[in-house]
N, CA, C and O of each residue as an XYZ file, in Angstrom:
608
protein
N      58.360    154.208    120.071
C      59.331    153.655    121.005
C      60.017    154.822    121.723
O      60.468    155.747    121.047
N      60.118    154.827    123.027
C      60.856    155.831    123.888
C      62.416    156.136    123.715
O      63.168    155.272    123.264
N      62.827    157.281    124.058
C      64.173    157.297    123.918
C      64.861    156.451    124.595
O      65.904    156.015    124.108
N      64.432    156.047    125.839
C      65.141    155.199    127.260
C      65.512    153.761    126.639
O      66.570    153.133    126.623
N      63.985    153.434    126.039
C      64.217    152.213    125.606
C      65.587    151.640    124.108
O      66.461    150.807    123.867
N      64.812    152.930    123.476
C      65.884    152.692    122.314
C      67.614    152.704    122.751
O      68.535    151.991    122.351
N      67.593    153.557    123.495
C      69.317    153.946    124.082
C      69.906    152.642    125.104
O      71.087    152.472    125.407
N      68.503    151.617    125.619
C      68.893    150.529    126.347
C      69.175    149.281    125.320
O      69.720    148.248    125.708
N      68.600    149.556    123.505
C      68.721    148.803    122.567
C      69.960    149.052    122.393
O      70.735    148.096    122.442
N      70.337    150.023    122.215
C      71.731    150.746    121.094
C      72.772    150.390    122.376
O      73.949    150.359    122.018
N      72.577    150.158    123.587
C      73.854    149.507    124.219
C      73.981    148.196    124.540
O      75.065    147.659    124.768
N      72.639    147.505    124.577
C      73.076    145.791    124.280
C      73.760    145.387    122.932
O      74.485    144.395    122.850
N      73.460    146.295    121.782
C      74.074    146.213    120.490
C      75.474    146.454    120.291
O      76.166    146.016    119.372
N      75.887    147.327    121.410
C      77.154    147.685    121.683
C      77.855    146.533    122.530
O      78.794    145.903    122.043
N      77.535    146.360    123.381
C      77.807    145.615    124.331
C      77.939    144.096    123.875
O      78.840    143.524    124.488
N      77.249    143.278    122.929
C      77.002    142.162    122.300
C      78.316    142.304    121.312
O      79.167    141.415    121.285
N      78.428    143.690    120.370
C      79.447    143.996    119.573
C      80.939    143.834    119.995
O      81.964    143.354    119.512
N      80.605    144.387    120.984
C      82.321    144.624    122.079
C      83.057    143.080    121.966
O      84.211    142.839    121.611
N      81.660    141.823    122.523
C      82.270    140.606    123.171
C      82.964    140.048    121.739
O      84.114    139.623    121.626
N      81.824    140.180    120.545
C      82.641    139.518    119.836
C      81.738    139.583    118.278
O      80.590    140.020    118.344
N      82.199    139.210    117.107
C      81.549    139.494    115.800
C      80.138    138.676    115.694
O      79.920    137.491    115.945
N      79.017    139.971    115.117
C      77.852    138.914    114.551
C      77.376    139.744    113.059
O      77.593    140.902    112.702
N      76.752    138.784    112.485
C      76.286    139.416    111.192
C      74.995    140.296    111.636
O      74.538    140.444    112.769
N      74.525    140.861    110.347
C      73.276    141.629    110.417
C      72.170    140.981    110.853
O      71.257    141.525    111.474
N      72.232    139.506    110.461
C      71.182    138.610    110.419
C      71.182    138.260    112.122
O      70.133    138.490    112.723
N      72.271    137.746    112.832
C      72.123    137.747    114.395
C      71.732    138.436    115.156
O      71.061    138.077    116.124
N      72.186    140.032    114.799
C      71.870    140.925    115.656
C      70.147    141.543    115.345
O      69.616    142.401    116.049
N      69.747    141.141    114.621
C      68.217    141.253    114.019
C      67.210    140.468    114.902
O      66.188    140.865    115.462
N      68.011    138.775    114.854
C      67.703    137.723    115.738
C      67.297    138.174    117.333
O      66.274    138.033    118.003
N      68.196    138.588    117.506
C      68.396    138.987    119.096
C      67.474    140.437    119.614
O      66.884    140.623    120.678
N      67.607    141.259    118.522
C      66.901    142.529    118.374
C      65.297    142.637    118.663
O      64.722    143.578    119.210
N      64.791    141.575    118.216
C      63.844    140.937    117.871
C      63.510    139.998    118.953
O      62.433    140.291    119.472
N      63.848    139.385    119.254
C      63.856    138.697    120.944
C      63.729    140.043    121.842
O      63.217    139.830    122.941
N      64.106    141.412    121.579
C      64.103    142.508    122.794
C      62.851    143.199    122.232
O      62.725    144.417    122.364
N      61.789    142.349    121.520
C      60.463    143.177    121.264
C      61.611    145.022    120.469
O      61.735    146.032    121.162
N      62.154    144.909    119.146
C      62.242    146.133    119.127
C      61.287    146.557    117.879
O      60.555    145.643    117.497
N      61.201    147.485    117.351
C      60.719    148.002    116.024
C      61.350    147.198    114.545
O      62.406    146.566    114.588
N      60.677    147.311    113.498
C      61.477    146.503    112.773
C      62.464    148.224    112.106
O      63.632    148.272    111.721
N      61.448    149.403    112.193
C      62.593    150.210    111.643
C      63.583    150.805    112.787
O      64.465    151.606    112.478
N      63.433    150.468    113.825
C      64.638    151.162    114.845
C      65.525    149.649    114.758
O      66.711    149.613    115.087
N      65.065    148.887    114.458
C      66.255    147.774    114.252
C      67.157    148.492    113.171
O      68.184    149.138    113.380
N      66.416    148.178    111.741
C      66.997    148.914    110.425
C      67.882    150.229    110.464
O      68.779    150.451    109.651
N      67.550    151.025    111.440
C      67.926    151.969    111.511
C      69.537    151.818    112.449
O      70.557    152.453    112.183
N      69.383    150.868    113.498
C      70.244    150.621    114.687
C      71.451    150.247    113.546
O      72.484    150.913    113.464
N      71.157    149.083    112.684
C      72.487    148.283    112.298
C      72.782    149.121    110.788
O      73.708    148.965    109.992
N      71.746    149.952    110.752
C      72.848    150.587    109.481
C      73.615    151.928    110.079
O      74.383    152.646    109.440
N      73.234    152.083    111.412
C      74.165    152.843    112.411
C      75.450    152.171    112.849
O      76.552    152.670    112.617
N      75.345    151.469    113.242
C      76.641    150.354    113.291
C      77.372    149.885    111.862
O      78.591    150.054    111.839
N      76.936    149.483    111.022
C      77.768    149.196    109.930
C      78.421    150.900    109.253
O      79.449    151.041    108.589
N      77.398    152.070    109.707
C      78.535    153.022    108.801
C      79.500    153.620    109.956
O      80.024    154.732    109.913
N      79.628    152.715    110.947
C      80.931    153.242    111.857
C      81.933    151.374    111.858
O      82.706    150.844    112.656
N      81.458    151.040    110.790
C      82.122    149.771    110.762
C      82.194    148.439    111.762
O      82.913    147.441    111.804
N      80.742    149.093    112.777
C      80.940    148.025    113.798
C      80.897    146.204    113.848
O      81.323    145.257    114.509
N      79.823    146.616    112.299
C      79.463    145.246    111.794
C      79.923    145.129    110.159
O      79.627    146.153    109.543
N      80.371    144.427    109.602
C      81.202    144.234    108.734
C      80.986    142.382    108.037
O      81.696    141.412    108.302
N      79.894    142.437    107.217
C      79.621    140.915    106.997
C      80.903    140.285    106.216
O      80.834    139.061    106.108
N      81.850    140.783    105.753
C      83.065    140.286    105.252
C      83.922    139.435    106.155
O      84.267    138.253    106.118
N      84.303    141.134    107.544
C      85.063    140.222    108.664
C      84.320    138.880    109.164
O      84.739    137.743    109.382
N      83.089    139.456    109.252
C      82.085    138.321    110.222
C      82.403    136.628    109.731
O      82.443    135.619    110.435
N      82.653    136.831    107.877
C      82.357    135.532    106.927
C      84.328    135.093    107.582
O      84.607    134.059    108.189
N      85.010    135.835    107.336
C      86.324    135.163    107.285
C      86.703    134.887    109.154
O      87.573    134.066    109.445
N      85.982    135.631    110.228
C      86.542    134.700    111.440
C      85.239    133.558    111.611
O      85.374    132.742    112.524
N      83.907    133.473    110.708
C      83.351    132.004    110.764
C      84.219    131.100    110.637
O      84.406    130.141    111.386
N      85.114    131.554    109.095
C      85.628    130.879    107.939
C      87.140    129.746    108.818
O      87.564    128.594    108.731
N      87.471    131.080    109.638
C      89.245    130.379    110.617
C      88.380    129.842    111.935
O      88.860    128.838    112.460
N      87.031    130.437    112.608
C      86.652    129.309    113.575
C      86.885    127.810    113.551
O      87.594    127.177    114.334
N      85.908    127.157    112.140
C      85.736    126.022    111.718
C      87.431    125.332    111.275
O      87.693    124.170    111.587
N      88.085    125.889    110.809
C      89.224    125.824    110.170
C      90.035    125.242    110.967
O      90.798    124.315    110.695
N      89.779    126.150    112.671
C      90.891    125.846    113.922
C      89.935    124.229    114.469
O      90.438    123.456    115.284
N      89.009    124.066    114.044
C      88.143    122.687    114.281
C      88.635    121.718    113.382
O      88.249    120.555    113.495
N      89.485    122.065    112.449
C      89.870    121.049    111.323
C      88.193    120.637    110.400
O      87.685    119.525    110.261
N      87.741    121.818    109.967
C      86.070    121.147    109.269
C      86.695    121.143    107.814
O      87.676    121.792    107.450
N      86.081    120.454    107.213
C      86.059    120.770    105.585
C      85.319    121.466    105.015
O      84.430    122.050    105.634
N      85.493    121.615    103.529
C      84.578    122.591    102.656
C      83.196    122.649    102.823
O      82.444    123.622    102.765
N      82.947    121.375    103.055
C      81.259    121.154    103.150
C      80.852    121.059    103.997
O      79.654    120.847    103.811
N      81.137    121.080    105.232
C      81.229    121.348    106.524
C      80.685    122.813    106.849
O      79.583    123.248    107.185
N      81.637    123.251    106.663
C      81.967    125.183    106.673
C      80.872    125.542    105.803
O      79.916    126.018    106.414
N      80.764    125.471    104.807
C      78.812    125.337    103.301
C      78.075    125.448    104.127
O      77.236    126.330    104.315
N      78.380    124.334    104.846
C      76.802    123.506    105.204
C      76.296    124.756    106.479
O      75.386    125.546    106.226
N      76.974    124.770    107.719
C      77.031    125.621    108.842
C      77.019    127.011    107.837
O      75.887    127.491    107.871
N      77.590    127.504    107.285
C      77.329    128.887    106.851
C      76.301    129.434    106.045
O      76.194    130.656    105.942
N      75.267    128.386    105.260
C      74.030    128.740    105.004
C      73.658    128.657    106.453
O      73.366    129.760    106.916
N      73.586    127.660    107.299
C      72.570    128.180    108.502
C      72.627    129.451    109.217
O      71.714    130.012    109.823
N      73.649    129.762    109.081
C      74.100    130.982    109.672
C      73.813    132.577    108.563
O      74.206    133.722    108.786
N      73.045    132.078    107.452
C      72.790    133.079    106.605
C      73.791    133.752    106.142
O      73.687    134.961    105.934
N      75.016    133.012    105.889
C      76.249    133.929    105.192
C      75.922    133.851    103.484
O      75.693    132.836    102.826
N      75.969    134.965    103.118
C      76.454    134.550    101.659
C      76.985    133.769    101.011
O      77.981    133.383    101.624
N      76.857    133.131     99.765
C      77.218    132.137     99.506
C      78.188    132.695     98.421
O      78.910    131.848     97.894
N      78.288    133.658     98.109
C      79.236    134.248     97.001
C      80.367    135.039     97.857
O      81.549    135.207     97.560
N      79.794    135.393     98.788
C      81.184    135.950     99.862
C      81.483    134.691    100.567
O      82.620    134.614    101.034
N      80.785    133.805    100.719
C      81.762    132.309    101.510
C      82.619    131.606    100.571
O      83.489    130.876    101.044
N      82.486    131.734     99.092
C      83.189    131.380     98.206
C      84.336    132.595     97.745
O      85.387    132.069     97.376
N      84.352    133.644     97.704
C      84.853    134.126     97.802
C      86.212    134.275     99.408
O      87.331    133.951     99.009
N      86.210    134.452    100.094
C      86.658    134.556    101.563
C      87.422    133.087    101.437
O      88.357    132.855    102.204
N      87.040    132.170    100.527
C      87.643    130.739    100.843
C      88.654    130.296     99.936
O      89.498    129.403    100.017
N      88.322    131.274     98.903
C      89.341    130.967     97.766
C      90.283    132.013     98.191
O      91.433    131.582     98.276
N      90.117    133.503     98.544
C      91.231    134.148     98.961
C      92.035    133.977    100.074
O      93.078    134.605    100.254
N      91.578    133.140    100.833
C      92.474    132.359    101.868
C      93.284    130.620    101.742
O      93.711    129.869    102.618
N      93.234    130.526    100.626
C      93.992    129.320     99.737
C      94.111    128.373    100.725
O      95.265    128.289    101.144
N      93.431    127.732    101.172
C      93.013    126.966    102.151
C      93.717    124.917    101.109
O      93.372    124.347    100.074
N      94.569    124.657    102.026
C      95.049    123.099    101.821
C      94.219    122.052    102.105
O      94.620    121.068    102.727
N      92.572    122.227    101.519
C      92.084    121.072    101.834
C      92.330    119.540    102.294
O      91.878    119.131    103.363
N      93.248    118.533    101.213
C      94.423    117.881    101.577
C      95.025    117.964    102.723
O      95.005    116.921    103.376
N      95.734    119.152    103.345
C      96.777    118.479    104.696
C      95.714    118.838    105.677
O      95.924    118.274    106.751
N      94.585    119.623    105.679
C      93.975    119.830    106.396
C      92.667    119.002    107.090
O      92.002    119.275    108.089
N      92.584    117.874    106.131
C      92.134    116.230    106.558
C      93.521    115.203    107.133
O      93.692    114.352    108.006
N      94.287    115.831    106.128
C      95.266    114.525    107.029
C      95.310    115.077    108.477
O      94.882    114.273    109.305
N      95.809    116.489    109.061
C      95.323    117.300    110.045
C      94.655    116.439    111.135
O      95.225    115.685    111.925
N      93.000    116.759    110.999
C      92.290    116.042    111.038
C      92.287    114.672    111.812
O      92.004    114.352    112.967
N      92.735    113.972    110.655
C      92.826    112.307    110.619
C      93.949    111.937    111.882
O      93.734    111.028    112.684
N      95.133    112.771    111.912
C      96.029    112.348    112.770
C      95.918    112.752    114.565
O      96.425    112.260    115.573
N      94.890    114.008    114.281
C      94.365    114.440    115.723
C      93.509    113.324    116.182
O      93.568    113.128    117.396
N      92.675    112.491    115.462
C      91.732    111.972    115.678
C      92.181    110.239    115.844
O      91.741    109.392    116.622
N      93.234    110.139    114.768
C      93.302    108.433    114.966
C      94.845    108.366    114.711
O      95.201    107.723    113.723
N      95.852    108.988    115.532
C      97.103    109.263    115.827
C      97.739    108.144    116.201
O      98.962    108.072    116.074
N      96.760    106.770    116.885
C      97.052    105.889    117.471
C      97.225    104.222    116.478
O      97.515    103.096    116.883
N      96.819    104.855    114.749
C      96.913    104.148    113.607
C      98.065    103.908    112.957
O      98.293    104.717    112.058
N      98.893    103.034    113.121
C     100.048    103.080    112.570
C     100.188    102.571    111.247
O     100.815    103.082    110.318
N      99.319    101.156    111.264
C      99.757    100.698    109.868
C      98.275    101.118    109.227
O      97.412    101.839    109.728
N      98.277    100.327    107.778
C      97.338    100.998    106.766
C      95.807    100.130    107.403
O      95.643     99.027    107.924
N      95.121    100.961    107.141
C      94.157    100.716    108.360
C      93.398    100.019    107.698
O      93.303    100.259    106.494
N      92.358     98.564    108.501
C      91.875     97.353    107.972
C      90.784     98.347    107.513
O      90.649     99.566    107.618
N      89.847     97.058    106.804
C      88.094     97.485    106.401
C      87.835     98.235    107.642
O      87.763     99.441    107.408
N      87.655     97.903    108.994
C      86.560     97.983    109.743
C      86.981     99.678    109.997
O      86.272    100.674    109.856
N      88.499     99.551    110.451
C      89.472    101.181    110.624
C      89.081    102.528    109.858
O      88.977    103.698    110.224
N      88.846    101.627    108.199
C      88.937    102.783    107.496
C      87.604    103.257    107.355
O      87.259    104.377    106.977
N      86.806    102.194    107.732
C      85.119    103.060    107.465
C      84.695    104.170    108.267
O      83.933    105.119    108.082
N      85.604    103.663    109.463
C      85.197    104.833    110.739
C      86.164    106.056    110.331
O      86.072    107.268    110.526
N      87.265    105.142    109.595
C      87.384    107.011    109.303
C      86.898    108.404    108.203
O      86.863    109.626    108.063
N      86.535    106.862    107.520
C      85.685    107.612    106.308
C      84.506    108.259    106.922
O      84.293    109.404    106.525
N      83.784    107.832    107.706
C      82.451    108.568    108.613
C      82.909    109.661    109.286
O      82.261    110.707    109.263
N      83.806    109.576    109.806
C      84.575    110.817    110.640
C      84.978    112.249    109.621
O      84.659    113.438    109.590
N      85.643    111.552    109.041
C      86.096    112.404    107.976
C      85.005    113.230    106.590
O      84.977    114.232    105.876
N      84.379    112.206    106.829
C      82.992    113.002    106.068
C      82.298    113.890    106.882
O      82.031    115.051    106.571
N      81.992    113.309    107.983
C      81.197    114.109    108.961
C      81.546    115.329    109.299
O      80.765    116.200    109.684
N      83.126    115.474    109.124
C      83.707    116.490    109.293
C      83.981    117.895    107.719
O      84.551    118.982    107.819
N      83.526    117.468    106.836
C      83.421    118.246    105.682
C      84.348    117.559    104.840
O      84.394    118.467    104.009
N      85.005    116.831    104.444
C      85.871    116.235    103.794
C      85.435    115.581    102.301
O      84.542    114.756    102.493
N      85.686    115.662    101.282
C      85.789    114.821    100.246
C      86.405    113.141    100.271
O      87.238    112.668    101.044
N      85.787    112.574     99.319
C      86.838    111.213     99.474
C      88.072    111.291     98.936
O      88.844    110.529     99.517
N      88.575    111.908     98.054
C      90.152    112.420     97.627
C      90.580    112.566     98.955
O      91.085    111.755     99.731
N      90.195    114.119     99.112
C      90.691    114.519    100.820
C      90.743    113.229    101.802
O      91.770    113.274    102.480
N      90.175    112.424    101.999
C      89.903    111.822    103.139
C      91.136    110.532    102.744
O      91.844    110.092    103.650
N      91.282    109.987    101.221
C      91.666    109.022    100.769
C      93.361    109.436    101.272
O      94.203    108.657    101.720
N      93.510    111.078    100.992
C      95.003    111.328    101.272
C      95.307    111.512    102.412
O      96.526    111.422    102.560
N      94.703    111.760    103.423
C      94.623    111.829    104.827
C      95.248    110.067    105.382
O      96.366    109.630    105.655
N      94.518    109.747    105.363
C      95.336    108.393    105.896
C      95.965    107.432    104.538
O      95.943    106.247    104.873
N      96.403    107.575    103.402
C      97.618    107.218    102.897
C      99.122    107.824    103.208
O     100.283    107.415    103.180
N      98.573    108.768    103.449
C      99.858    109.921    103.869
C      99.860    110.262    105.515
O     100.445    111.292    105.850
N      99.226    109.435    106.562
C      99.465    109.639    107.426
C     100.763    109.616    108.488
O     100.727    109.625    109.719
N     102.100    109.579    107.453
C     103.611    109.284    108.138
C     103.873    110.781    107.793
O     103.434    111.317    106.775
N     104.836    111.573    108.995
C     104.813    112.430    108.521
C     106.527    112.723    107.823
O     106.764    113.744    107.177
């Protein structure tokens, strides 16, 4: 591989870096879409990680507050972060050290979504919110306290 080319790799890597966080596994993705080497890849991102550019920790905890500012639940955030090839011992980790209120964070949720529910909501009310609320990562505890406790 030419120098020209490699130095036009090492600044889309920069440049991709600048806009905003990706793991090792994205920038491999993309690397790889630019026809590169598999060892000038290897070589590129362990150039970047020992100047800290890439950092799979930070990467796991702004996935972790993306989904979070979406109101997702635990299994939600699981589910999307295996696809995304995060660790599953640093996504458990990153989730417990951010003591996350599962609980108000469905009622959250529940009140962005069906704000317009005042009293205790019939059969037909609560299934849709049970679908919603699942769909969204939620437990049935979580989901059960979300609209019992929807007064604030």
């Amino acid at each position: 591989m030419e120098e020209q080319a490699k130095q036009k790799l090492k600044n889309y890597v920069l440049w991709l870096l600048s806009r905003q966080e990706y793991s090792r596994r994205d920038l491999t993705f993309k690397l790889q879409k630019k026809e590169a080497s598999p060892e000038y890849i290897e070589s590129l991102l362990d150039w970047c990680e020992s100047l800290n550019y890439i950092d799979e920790t930070r990467y796991c905890e702004g996935f972790i507050r993306r989904h979070l500012a979406k109101n997702h639940g635990y299994a939600r955030i699981k589910s999307e972060a295996g696809a995304k090839g995060i660790d599953k011992t640093l996504l458990a980790f990153q989730i417990e050290e951010m003591e996350i209120d599962w609980f108000q964070l469905a009622r959250t949720a529940y009140i962005k979504k069906f704000s317009n529910i005042t009293d205790t909501p019939d059969y037909k009310q609560k299934a849709k919110i049970v679908r919603y609320l699942m769909y969204r990562g939620f437990n049935y505890e979580q989901i059960e306290f979300a609209y019992t406790h929807n007064q604030s």
